[in-house]
C-alpha positions as CSV (number, residue, x, y, z in Angstrom):
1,X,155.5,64.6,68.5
2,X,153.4,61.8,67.4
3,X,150.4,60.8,69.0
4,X,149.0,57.5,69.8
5,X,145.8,55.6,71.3
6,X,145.7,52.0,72.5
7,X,142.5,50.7,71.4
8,X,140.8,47.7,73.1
9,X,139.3,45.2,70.8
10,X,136.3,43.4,71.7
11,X,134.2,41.3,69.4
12,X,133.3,38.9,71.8
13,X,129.5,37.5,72.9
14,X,128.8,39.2,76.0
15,X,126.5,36.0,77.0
16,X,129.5,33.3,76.5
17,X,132.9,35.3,77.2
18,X,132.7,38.0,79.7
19,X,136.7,37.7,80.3
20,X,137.2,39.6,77.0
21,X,135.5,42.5,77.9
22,X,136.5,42.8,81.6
23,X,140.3,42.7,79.8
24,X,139.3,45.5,77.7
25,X,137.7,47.5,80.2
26,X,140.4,46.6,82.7
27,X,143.7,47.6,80.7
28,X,141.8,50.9,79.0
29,X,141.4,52.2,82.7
30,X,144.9,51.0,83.3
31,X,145.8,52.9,80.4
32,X,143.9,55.9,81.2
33,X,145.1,55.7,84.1
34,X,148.8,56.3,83.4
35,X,147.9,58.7,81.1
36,X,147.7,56.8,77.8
37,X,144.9,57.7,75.3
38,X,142.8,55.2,75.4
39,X,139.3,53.1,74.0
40,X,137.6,50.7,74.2
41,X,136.0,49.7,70.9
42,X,132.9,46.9,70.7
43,X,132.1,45.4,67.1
44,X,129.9,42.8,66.1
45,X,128.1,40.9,68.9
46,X,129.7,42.7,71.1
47,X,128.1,45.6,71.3
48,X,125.1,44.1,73.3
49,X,127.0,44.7,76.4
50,X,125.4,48.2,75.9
51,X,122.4,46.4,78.0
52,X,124.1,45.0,81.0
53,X,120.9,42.5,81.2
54,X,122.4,40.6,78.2
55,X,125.7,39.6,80.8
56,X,124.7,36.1,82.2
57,X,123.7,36.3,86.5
58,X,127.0,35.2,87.5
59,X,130.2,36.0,89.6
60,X,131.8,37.0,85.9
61,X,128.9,38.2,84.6
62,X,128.9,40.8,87.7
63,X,132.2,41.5,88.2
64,X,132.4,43.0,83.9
65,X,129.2,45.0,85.2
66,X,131.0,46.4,88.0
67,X,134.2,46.9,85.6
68,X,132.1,49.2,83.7
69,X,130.6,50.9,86.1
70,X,133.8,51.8,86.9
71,X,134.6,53.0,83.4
72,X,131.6,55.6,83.2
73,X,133.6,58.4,84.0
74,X,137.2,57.2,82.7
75,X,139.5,59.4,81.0
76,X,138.5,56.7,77.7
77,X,136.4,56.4,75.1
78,X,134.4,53.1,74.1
79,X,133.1,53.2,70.8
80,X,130.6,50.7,68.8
């Protein structure tokens, strides 16, 4: 049986685009969720989502903070 993992790309700034990463975040728990292997991967400017601070004091800005909160103890990995 082959074996497969849905990786969730994300390369964007989290200061400018917080909708990429709440789509990431979102579909790997959705993944996860129905049993799929799944992760998230960050690359490039992306990984400064590592330090929440770095999401801008907004409504979108809060709701990918709560997103990952969620995601701490997900059945997915998120890689850098």
């Amino acid at each position: 049986m082959t074996s497969r993992k849905l990786i969730f790309f994300c390369s964007a700034d989290p200061r400018e685009d917080t909708g990429a990463f709440f789509r990431a975040y979102h579909f790997a728990n959705v993944a996860a969720g129905s049993g799929l292997e799944a992760e998230v991967r960050l690359a490039g400017s992306a990984v400064d989502v590592t330090d929440l601070a770095t999401l801008p004091e907004t409504e979108a800005g809060d709701l990918i903070r709560e997103k990952i909160s969620e995601s701490i103890d997900a059945p997915f990995d998120v890689s850098l």
